[in-house]
N, C-alpha and C positions, 0 to 999 in steps of 0.2 A: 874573772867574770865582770868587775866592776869597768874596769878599762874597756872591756869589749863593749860592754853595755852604753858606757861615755861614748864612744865616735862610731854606734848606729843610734844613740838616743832621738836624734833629730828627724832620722827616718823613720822610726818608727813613732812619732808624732806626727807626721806627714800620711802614714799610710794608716794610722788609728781613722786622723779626720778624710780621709778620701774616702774609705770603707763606709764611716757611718753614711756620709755622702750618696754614697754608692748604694747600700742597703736601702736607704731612705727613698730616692729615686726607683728602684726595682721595685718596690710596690707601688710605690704613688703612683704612677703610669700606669699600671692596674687598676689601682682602685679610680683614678682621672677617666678611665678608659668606659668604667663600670658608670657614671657621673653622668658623663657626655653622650651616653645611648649610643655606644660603639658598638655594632656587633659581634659577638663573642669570637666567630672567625676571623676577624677584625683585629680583636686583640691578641687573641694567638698570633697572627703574623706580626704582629708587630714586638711580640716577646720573640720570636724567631729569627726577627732580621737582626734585634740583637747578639745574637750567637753569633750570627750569621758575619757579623764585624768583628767578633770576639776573634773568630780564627783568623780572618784578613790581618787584625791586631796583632796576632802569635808571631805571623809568618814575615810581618814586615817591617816591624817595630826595630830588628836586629840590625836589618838596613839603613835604615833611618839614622840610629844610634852608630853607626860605624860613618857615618855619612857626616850627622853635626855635632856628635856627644850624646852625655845621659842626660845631663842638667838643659839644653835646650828643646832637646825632645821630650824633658817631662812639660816645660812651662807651653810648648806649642800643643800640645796634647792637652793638657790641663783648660788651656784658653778653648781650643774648641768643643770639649765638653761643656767647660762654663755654658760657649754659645749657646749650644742646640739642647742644652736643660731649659734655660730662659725662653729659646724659640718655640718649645712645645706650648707654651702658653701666649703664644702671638699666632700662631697657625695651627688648630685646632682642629685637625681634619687626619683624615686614617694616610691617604699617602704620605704625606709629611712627615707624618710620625712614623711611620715608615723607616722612611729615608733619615729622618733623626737617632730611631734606637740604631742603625745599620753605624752611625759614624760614633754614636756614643760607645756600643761595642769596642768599636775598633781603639778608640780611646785610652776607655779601661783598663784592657789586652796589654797596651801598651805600659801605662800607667803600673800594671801588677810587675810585668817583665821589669824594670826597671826599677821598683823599690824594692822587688825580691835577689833580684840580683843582685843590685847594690849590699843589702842585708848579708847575703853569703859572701861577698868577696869581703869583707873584713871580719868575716867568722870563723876563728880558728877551728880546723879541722874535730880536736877534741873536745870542742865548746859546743858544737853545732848544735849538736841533740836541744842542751839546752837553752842556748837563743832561740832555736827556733818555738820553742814551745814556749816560750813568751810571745814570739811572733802569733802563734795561734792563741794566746790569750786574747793580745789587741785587737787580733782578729774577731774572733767571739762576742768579745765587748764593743766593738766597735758598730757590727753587724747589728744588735739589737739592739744598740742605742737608735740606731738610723731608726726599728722597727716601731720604738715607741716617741720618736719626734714627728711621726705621721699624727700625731696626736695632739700638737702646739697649734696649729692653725685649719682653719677648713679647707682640705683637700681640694675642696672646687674653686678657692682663689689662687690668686698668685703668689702667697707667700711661702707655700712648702719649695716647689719649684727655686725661689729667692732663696732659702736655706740651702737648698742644693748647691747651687749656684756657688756660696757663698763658701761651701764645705772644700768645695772644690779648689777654688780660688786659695784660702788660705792654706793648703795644701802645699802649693809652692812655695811658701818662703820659708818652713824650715831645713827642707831638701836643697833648696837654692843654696841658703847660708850656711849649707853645713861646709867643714872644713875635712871633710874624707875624702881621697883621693878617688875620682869613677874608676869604677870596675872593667874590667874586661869585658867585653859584648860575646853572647852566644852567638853567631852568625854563620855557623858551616853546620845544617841540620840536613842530612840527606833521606827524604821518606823513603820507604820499599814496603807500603801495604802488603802484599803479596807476602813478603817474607815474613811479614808482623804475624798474618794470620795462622803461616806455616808452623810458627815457632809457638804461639799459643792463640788458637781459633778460642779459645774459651776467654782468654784476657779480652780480645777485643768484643767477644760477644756482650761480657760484662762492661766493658765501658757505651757499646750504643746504647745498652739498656738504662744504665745511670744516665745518658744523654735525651733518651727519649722521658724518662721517669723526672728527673730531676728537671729538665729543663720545660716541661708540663706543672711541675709544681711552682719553680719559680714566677712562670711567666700566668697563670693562671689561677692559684691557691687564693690571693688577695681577692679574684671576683668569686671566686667558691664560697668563699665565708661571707661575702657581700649578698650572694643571691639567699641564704640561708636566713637574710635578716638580720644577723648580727651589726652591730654597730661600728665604727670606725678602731675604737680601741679593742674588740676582739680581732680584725685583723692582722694588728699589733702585736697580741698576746699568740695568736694560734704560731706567727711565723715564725717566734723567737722560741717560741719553746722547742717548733722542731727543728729552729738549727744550734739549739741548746743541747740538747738529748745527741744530736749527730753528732756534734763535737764530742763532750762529756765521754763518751766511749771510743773513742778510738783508740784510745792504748788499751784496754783490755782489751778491744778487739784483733791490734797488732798482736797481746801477747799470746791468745789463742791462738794467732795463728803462725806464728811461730812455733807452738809447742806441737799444734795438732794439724797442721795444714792449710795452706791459703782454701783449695777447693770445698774440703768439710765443712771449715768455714763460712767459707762463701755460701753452700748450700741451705748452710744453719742463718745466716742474716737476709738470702734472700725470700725466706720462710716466712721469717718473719716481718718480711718487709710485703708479703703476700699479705698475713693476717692484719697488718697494720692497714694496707688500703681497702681490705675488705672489710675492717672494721668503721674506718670513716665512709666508706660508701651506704653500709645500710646503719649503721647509728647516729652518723656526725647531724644527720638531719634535725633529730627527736631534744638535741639540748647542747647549751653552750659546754657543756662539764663532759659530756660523752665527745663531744669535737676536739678539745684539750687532751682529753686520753688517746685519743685514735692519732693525735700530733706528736704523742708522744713515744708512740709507740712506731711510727712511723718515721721520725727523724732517726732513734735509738739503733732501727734495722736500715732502713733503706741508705741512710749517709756512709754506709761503710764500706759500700760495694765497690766504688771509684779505688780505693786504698786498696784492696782486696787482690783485685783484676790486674792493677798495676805491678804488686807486690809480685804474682804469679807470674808475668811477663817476665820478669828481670829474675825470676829465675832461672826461666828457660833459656834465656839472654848468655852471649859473652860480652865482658866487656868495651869490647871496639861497636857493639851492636847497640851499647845505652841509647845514642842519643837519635839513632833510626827507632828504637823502639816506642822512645818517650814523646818523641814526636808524632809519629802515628795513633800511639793512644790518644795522648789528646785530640788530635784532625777528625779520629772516630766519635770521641765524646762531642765535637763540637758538630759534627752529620745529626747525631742523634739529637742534640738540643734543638738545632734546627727544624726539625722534623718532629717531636711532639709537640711543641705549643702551637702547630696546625691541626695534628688528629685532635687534642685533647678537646677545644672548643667544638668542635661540629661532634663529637661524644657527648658532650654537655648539652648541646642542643636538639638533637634528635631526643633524648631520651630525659636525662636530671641535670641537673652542677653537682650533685656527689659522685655521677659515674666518670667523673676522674679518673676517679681515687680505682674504678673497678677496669680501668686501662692502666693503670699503673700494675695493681696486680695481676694482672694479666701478662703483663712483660715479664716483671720479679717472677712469674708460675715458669713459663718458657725459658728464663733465663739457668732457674732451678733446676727442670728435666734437662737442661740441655750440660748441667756442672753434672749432673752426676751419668748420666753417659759419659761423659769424659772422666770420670773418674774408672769409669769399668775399662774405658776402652784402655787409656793409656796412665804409665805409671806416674806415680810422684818423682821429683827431680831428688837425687841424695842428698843436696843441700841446698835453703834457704838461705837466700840475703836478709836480713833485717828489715822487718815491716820499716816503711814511714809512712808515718799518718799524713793523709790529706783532706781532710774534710770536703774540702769541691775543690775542683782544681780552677788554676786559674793563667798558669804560665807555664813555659815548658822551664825555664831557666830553676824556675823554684824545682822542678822534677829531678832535671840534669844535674842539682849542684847536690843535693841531698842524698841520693840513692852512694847506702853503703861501699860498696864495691867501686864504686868512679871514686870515692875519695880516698881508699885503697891505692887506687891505680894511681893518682896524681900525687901520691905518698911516694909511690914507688917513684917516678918519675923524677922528683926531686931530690930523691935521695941514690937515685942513679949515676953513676962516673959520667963527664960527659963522653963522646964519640968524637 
C-alpha cells in the first residue's frame, strides 16, 4: 500500500488542489451571477453550458491525449481554465459567461479523465478498492474546502476568481514532476443508446434523473440560499454538508444493495430523496437550522442514485458491452445536467427559489413509480457485480477502470497463453 501510495502521491496532490479549485469556482459563478443581477434564466444556462463542455470533455480529451500525451494535455487544459476563470472577471456579461462555463467544462472533463486514469493505471488490481477510497477522501475534502474559501474574500471582487486561478495553475507542477510512467488512454468508446436503454430502460431513466436533479442543484442551490437571505458563509455551509451526507453513505448504500438489490434500493433512496426536496421546499424558507436539515437529508438520499442506476446497468451488461454501456450512462447524465439548470430557474421564477427543491422531487417521485414498474414487470438478474461507489460522476475512464468484472476480465487476459 505504501509503495502504491508513493508513485500516485503527487497526483493526488494535484487533483486534491484542482477539486477544491473546481468546487470553489462551481459556486462562486452562482453566487457572482446572483451579485451582478443576472437573471435567474440566465444563470441556469450558464450552469448548463457547463455540462454542456463537460461531455465535449468526455468524448474528446482521449483524442487529444493519443494525439500529444497526458502530461501536455493536462498543462494545455489547465492554462485555458486558468484563462477563462480570470476572464469572467474582465467580461462580465451573460454571453461570455456563456461561452466561458462551455470551455471551462470542457476543461475539467478533461482534467478528471486524466488524473483519474492516471490514478488506476499504477493501481494494483487488489489494491483498487482501497486507493480509490482514499481517492474519494481527497475528493470530499477537497470539494469542501473549495466551499468554505468562498469565504476569504468578497465574492464581488477579483480575488476568489484569483484563488481559482491560482488552484488551477499549481495543479500542474506536481503532475508535471511526477516520475510515473503515463498510462494508457481510453480512446475506442463505441456508444449504442438504443442498446443501453434495451438492456436497462431503468439505468438510464435513473441517470437523466440524477442529471436533471443534480445538475439543478449544482448550478442553482448557491442562488437558492442567496434569495432566502442567507449570508455568504451559509452558502458554504448548506453545499458542504450535502455533499458531505452523499459521500458519507455510499458504502452502506453499495452494501444494501448488494445484499437486497440495486432496484429496492433504488426505490428506498429515491423516496427519500422525494422527502428530502419536499422538505426544503416548504421549510428550508422558515430558518437557517431547517435548510441544514433538508441538506442533509437530501445529499444522504438523492447522491446515491448515480451509483445505483450504474451498478444495475452492468448487471444486465456482458462484459465486451462495459465500455458501450459506461459511456452512454454518462452522455445520458450529461443530457440531463444540461437540461435542468434551464427548467429549474424559470421554476424559481414563476413561482419561489424553494420550488427547486419541489422539481427535483418531482423527478425523484417519477423516477420512483417508474423503478417499481420495472420491478413487477421484469426480474432481478441471478447475479450482481459489486457496487462501486460514485458519488457524482465525473469521467468515463474512472467508470471503465473500476467496475469489478473488467478487472476480472483483464486478469483473465493476462494470465491467458498467448495465440
Amino acid at each position: 500500500m505504501r509503495a502504491v501510495l508513493s508513485s500516485v502521491g503527487t497526483l493526488l496532490i494535484s487533483a486534491a488542489v484542482l477539486l477544491a479549485g473546481g468546487g470553489l469556482l462551481s459556486t462562486l459563478i452562482a453566487v457572482r451571477a446572483e451579485i451582478e443581477g443576472f437573471p435567474l434564466i440566465a444563470t441556469g444556462l450558464i450552469a448548463s453550458f457547463y455540462f454542456a463542455g463537460f461531455i465535449f470533455g468526455c468524448l474528446l480529451t482521449p483524442v487529444l491525449v493519443k494525439r500529444v500525451g497526458h502530461v501536455r494535455v493536462f498543462a494545455a487544459l489547465s492554462s485555458l481554465i486558468g484563462a477563462c476563470v480570470l476572464a469572467h472577471v474582465l467580461f462580465i456579461n451573460v454571453p461570455v459567461w456563456i461561452i466561458l462555463r462551455f470551455a471551462t467544462g470542457f476543461g475539467f472533463a478533461g482534467l478528471y479523465i486524466l488524473i483519474e486514469s492516471w490514478i488506476n493505471e499504477k493501481t494494483p488490481n487488489e489494491q483498487r478498492g482501497q486507493i480509490l477510497s482514499i481517492y474519494r477522501m481527497v475528493d470530499l475534502f477537497a470539494i469542501t474546502t473549495g466551499q468554505f474559501m468562498l469565504t476569504l474574500y468578497d465574492p464581488g471582487s477579483f480575488a476568489l476568481f484569483s484563488v481559482v486561478a491560482m488552484c488551477v495553475c499549481l495543479a500542474i507542477f506536481p503532475i508535471s514532476l511526477s516520475t510515473s510512467q503515463a498510462p494508457v488512454a481510453v480512446t475506442n468508446t463505441s456508444l449504442n443508446i438504443r442498446k443501453l436503454i434495451r438492456t436497462s430502460p431503468l439505468a438510464v431513466a435513473g441517470c437523466l434523473a440524477v442529471g436533471l436533479t443534480n445538475g439543478s442543484f449544482w448550478g442553482m442551490a448557491p442562488v437558492f440560499v442567496q434569495l432566502l437571505g442567507h449570508p455568504i458563509i451559509m452558502v458554504s455551509v448548506f453545499m458542504s454538508v450535502v455533499i458531505f451526507c452523499g459521500a458519507v453513505l455510499q458504502w452502506p448504500v453499495g452494501y444494501l444493495s448488494d445484499k437486497f438489490g440495486r432496484r429496492e434500493i433504488l426505490i428506498l433512496m429515491s423516496l427519500g430523496a422525494i422527502g428530502g426536496g419536499l422538505f426544503l421546499y416548504l421549510m428550508a424558507p422558515k430558518s437557517a437550522t431547517l435548510l441544514i436539515i433538508g441538506g442533509i437529508i437530501y445529499g444522504a438520499f438523492g447522491m446515491q442514485i448515480y451509483g445505483l442506476s450504474a451498478a444495475h446497468a452492468n448487471d444486465r451488461a456482458e462484459p465486451d458491452e462495459f465500455v458501450a454501456i459506461s459511456g452512454g450512462l454518462m452522455l445520458i447524465y450529461g443530457i440531463g445536467s444540461v437540461i435542468g439548470p434551464v427548467i429549474s430557474p424559470i421554476i424559481m421564477s414563476v413561482f419561489e427559489p424553494s420550488a427547486m427543491f419541489a422539481f427535483t422531487a418531482s423527478v425523484h417521485a417519477v423516477l420512483m413509480l417508474y423503478a417499481i414498474f420495472r420491478v413487477v414487470k421484469r426480474a432481478a438478474p441471478d447475479e450482481s457485480a459489486d457496487y462501486v461507489t460514485m458519488p457524482r460522476p465525473r469521467s468515463m475512464a474512472l467508470i471503465l477502470r473500476t467496475d469489478p468484472r473488467n478487472i476480472i476480465k483483464r486478469k483473465r487476459k493476462r494470465n491467458s497463453p498467448p495465440v
